[in-house]
Each structure stands twice: as C-alpha cells, then as structure tokens.
N, C-alpha and C positions, 0 to 999 in steps of 0.2 A: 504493500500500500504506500501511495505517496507519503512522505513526511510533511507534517503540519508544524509551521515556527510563528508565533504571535510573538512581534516586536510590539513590546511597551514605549510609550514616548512621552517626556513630559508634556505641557500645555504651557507652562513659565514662558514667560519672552523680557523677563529684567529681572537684575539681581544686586543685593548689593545698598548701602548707601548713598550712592552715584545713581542707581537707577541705570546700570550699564546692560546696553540690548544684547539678548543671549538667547537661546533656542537649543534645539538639537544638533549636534555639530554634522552637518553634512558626511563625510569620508566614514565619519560614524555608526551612521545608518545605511548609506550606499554602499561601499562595500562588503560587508556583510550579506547585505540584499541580496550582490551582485553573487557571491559564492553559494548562498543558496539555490539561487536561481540556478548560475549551471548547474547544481545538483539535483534540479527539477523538484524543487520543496514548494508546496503551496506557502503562501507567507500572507497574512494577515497584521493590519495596525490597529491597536486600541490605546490611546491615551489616556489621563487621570479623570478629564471634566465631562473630556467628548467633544472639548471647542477645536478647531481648527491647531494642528499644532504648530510651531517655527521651526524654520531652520536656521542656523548659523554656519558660518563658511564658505557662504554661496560664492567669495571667490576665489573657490578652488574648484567650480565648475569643470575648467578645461581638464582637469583629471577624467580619464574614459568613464572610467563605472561611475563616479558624479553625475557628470553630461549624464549617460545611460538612464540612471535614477531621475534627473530634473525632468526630462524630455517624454523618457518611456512610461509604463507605469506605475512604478516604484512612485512618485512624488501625489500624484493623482490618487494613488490608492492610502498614501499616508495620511493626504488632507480629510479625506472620509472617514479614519481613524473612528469605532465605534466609540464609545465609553466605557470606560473598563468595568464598570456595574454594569452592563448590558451582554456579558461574556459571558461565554461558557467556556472557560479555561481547559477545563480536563479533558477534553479530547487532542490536545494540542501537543504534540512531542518534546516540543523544547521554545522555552520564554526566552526569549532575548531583550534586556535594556540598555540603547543607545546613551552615550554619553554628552558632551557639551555640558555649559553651565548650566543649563536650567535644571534637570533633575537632583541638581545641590536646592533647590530652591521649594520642589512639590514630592519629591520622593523620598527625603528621609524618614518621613514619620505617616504615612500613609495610610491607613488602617488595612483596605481594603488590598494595596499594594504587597503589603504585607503578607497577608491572609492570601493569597496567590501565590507568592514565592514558597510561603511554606508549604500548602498544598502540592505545588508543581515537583518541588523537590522531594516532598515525603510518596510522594508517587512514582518514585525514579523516574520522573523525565529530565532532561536536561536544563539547567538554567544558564545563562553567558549574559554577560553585561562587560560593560569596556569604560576605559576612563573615568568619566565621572561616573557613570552608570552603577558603577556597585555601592552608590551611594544607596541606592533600592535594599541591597543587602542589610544593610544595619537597622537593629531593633525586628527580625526575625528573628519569630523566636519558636523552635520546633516543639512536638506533642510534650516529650520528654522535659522542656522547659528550658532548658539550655537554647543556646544563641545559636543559627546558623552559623554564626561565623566563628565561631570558638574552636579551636584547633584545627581551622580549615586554611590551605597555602593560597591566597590569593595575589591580585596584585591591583592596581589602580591607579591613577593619576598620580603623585609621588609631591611629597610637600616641597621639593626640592624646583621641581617645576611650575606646582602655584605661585611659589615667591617669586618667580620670573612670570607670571601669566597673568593671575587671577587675585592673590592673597588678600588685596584689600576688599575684593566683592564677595567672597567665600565667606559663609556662616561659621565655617569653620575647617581645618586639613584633614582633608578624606584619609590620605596613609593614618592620618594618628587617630582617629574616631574610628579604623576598622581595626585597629591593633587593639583599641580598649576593647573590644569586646572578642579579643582572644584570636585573631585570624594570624596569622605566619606569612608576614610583608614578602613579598619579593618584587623583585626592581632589577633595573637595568639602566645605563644614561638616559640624561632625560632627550625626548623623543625621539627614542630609538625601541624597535618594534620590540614586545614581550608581553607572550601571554602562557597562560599555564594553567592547567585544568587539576582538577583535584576530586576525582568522582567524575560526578555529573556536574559538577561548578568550574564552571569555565571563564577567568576574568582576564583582561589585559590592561596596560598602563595607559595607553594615549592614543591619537588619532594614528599613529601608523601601525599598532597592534590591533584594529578593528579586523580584518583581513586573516590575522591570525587566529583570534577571537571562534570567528567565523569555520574557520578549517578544524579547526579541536574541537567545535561540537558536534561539523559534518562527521568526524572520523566515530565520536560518541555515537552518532544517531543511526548511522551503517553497521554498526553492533549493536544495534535495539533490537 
C-alpha cells in the first residue's frame, strides 16, 4: 500500500519582540516533499488553526525542488492545509514537522499537537521534524509519563546558530529546552547537513538537513 506522510505546519507568521516576519522555512518543507514524492508517498498538510499557512525563504526559490514545491502542487496543496482538529491522524504512516521560526512561536505547548505526536509515536509510526520543528517535540509526554524526549539522541537547530540567526526573537534555545527534558544533543557545524534517527524519531539541525531528515524516515517506512 502507498505510504501516507501528514506534514504538520505552523500558522505563526511573526515572532519575537520586533514582531520579525517568519513562517515555514521553504527548503524545509520542499525538500522533504520533494523525496517523498519520488518515493511515490501520498502527503497531506494540516496546520494548528486551519488558517492559511506562510512560508519563509521564498528567496531560495531558484533551488529545483523549491521552484518544484512553489509552482507544482506541493505549495497549493499546503495553502489548503486542513486543521489539525479536523484529522484523522492514525491512518497516516509517519508525521512530519517542518521547521522555520514560526513553530518556536504555536508548537511548543500545543495541547492537541501534542496529543498527536504521542499517539503517532506510541503506534510505531514514524515521526521526523527538522530545525526548529522538534520544537513540536517538547512537553510530550508518553502513556508511561515520562517525556518523549528523555533518553532519546536527537538533534535541532543548535544554540550556536541562533546566536548568529535568531536569539533575540527566540522564546527561548531549542538545543537547551530539549536537553532539559533528557534528549542526547547531537550537532554538527552550524549549517552543515545532520540528521539522525533514533527508533522511529527522526530529527535534523537546519535547513540543509531537511533532505536528510526526509531519507531516514523513507528508509524507516520501507521496513514498515
């Protein structure tokens, strides 16, 4: 049977005391897309609200699978993004949450967010998020009571890179909020690709690990 991947996206479009514009980072969600897709995976978008979601990084269009995404229907199919209380998650193989600044802003504390990722995971399907994305991760907390992220090797955006990117619009540094709740950092220079799966939990650090992201949950979903 085809595989089924529901990318979650945030709705945020500013963050920050500046009120700095931010969205979903493009390379973020298009490549990932784009490896699905030759994997012939049906892929579905549901957002937090159900409003209309952003993107950020539109200019790195001239990237192939961006273009591919703006033009084809990856971008059309994201704008229509159901609402994520309007889902039936459980038939879906493996969630995936893009990163950009905005899910710093509507994904840490979620309820419903939440409630989904543990589901997803205590079902053995696959979950992958990238960059800022595993900010979704934190404050899961499985049947057993313990934290998703507690003795799990993940990796993420790297506080070393917000201080050059983001630090003053950040609620707060994703590496240090997912160490407090017990997860096993791993990094690489900052934007340079790395991603690393752990189970079915598949995370990378920044926009040029989305790609990879993407390939470690194909190889996951091929041994379903």
């Amino acid at each position: 049977m085809t595989k089924k991947i529901l990318f979650i996206v945030s709705n945020a479009y500013s963050i920050g005391p500046y009120k700095r514009r931010t969205g979903n980072f493009l390379p973020e969600v298009a490549h990932p897309y784009a490896e699905f897709t030759r994997a012939k995976y049906e892929i579905d978008f549901a957002s937090l609200s159900g409003d209309t979601p952003f993107l950020d990084a539109l200019n790195l269009a001239d990237d192939p699978d961006n273009l591919a995404f703006l033009v084809g229907k990856g971008w059309a199919s994201m704008q229509k993004a159901k609402k994520l209380s309007d889902v039936n998650v459980s038939p879906y193989d493996a969630i995936f949450m893009p990163g950009g600044l905005a899910p710093m802003v509507d994904m840490p504390e979620h309820p419903l967010l939440k409630q989904v990722i543990k589901e997803t995971y205590e079902r053995k399907a696959v979950v992958g998020a990238v960059c800022h994305g595993p900010v979704s991760l934190l404050n899961v907390k499985l049947s057993n009571g313990s934290y998703l992220l507690a003795g799990k090797n993940v990796s993420s955006f790297t506080n070393e890179e917000e201080d050059n990117y983001a630090k003053v619009d950040v609620p707060f540094e994703l590496e240090t909020a997912l160490t407090g709740q017990g997860a096993i950092f791993h990094k690489t220079g900052p934007w340079q690709a790395f991603s690393i799966a752990d189970g079915l939990l598949v995370t990378g650090q920044n926009p040029a690990s989305a790609k990879g992201v993407a390939e470690k949950m194909i190889v996951l979903l091929e041994k379903a």
